[in-house]
C-alpha positions, -999 to 999 in steps of 0.1 A, spaced: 204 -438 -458 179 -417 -441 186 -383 -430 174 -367 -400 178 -337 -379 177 -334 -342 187 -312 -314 190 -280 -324 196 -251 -301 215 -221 -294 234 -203 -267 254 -169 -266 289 -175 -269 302 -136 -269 287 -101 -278 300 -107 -309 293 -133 -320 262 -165 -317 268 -203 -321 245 -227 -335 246 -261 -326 230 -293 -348 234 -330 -346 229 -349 -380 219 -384 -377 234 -412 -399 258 -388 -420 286 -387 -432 303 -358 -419 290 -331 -395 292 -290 -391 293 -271 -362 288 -233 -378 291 -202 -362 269 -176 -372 271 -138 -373 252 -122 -345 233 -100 -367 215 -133 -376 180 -134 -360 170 -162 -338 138 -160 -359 162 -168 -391 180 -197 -372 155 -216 -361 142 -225 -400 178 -235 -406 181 -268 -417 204 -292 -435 222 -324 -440 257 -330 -450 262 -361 -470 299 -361 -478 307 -394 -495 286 -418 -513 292 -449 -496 298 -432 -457 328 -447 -448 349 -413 -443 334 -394 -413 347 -362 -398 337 -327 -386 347 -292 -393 343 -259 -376 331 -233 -398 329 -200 -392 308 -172 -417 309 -151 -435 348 -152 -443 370 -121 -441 391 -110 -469 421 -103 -444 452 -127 -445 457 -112 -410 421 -118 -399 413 -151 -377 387 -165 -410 379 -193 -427 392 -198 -463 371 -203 -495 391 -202 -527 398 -220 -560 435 -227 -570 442 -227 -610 479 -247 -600 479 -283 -617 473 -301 -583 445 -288 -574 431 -278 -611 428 -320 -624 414 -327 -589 388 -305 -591 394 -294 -557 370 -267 -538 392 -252 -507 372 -247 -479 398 -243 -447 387 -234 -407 403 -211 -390 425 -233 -364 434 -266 -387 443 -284 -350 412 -272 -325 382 -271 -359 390 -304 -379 384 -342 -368 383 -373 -383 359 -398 -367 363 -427 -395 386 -444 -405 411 -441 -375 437 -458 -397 448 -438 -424 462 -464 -443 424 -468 -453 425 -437 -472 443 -432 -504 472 -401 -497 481 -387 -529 513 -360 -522 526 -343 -556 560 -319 -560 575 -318 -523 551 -341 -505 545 -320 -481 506 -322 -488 488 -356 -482 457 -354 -508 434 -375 -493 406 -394 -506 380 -422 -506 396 -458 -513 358 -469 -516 339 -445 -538 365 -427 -549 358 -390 -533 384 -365 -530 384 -360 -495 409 -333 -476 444 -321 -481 464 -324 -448 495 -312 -439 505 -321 -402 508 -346 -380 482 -367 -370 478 -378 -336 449 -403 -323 431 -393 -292 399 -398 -273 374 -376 -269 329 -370 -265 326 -362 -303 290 -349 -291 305 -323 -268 333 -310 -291 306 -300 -320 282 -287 -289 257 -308 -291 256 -310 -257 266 -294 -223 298 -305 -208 300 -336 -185 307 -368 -188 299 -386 -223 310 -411 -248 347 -410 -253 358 -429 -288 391 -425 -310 394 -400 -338 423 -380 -355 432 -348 -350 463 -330 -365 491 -311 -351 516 -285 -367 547 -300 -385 576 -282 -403 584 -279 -436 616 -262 -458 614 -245 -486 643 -219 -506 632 -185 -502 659 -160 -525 680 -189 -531 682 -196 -489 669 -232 -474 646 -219 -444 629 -241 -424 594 -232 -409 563 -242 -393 532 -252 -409 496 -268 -403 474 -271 -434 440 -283 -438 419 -277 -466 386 -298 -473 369 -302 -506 338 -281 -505 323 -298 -533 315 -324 -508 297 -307 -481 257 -311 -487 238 -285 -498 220 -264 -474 210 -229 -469 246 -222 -458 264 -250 -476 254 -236 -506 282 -228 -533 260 -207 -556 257 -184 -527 291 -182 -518 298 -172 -552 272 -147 -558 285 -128 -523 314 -130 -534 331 -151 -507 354 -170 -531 384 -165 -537 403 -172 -572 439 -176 -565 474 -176 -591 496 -202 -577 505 -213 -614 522 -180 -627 521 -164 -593 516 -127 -607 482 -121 -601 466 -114 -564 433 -135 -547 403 -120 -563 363 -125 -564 355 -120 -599 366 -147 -618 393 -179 -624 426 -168 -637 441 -186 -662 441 -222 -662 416 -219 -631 379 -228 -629 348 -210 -620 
């Protein structure tokens, strides 16, 4: 499968912040990434990449990503971490989430999730999703998925706004969940979506070394629950 990039180009979006808009031929999944503003234009216009999710290309979506994350639960970030809980230890799972599950996530292929394999461990909450034909770990998703039409060009801003191609893809909306907090059953909402970074091509940007060495990832307890989300390094049970 070739590999090509086309259309890349630029606008302001705020004074804070600058968008950078590409358009991947013949992938498997595409980004639209937001970049700092103290990123020259000189900087961005060498940028390139390819993301090349799954082997055999069945599974297409797009994500919104948004760098460099912020180590503030409160803050409006993306999330890049490493679990050392059983679940997501034996999958071998890399969390990369956006910062709004329902407006920065959408699958394009298959429209029919009964293509996909949905592994849910414990409460079930969590579909695990992944590749029925090459196997790949895909996402973890919990929501509820709705089906909608919309110009897949125009929501990763590849293009202006105006009329364009309208096709089906997934989205996902908030659901609820209950869990026993001090021995009470409370009942809450919640949107999850988490996708494996170890899928995402690498690139200048998509590029895990440097995530680690800037210390953008996260290590997180959710098997003993005693320790708090730190930089340095796994804890126990947990993976580098």
């Amino acid at each position: 499968m070739s590999l090509g990039l086309k259309n890349l180009r630029h606008s302001s979006a705020s004074a804070s912040d600058t968008k950078v808009y590409l358009e991947v031929s013949e992938i498997a999944a595409c980004f639209c990434i937001y970049y700092p503003h103290e990123i020259s234009f000189e900087h961005l216009s060498s940028t390139t990449f390819s993301s090349k999710t799954f082997h055999c290309g069945f599974v297409q979506y797009q994500i919104r990503l948004q760098f460099p994350p912020i180590h503030d639960r409160a803050a409006k970030s993306i999330r890049l971490y490493k679990c050392n809980c059983s679940t997501c230890q034996k999958m071998g799972f890399f969390h990369c989430r956006p910062i709004s599950p329902e407006e920065d996530f959408i699958l394009i292929s298959p429209t029919n999730l009964g293509e996909l394999g949905d592994y849910r461990a414990f409460s079930k909450t969590n579909g695990w999703y992944f590749c029925k034909k090459c196997g790949v770990r895909v996402f973890g998703v919990a929501g509820k998925w709705e089906q909608t039409d919309i110009d897949v060009e125009q929501w990763a801003g590849s293009k202006d706004t105006g009329e364009g191609k309208q096709q089906p893809v997934l989205k996902t909306k908030s659901t609820t969940r209950t869990r026993n907090v001090n021995g009470e059953e409370i009942t809450e909402t919640y949107h999850y979506v988490s996708v494996n970074a170890v899928t995402l091509e690498p690139s200048e940007d998509i590029d895990l070394r440097m995530w680690y060495e800037k210390g953008w990832v996260l290590y997180m307890d959710c098997r003993d629950r005693k320790g708090q989300p730190r930089p340095a390094k796994p804890y126990e049970g947990g993976m580098y």
